[in-house]
C-alpha positions in Angstrom: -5.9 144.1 -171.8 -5.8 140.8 -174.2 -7.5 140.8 -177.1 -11.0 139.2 -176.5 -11.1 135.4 -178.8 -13.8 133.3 -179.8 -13.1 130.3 -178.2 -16.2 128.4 -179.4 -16.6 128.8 -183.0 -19.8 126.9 -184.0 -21.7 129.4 -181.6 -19.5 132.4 -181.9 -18.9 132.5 -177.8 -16.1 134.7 -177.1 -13.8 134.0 -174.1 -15.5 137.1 -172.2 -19.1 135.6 -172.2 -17.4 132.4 -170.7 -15.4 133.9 -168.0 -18.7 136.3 -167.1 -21.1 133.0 -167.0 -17.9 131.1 -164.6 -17.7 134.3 -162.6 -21.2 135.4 -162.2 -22.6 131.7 -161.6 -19.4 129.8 -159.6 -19.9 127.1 -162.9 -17.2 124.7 -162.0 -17.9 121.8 -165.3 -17.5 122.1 -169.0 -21.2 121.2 -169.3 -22.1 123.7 -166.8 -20.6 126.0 -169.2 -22.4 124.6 -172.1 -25.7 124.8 -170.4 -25.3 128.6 -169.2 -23.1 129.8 -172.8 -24.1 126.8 -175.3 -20.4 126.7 -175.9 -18.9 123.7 -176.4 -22.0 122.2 -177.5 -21.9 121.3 -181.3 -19.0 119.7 -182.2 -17.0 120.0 -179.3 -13.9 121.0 -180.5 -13.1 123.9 -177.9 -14.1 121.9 -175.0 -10.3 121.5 -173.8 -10.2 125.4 -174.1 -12.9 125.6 -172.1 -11.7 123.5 -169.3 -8.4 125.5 -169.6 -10.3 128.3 -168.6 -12.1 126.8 -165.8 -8.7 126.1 -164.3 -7.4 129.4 -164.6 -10.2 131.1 -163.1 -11.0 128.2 -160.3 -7.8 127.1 -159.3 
């Protein structure tokens, strides 16, 4: 199993929470994302990670 990374720093969301909140709720946007996890919502640095993982888990 991979080590579990924080993928958004400014609010300390780890890649787990954001692949539970895609899974569990069928969010298909970065904002959706944002809205359900608050990731990607400060400075919006991890955004691109974020959408990375989108495409992985919704392909």
């Amino acid at each position: 199993m991979e080590e579990d990374i924080i993928i958004c720093h400014c609010n300390e969301i780890y890649k787990s929470e954001i692949v539970k909140a895609i899974k569990e709720k069928g969010l298909t946007t970065v904002d959706e994302v944002g809205d359900e996890t608050s990731a990607g919502t400060i400075c919006g640095q991890c955004q691109d990670d974020i959408q990375d993982i989108l495409d992985e888990i919704n392909k």
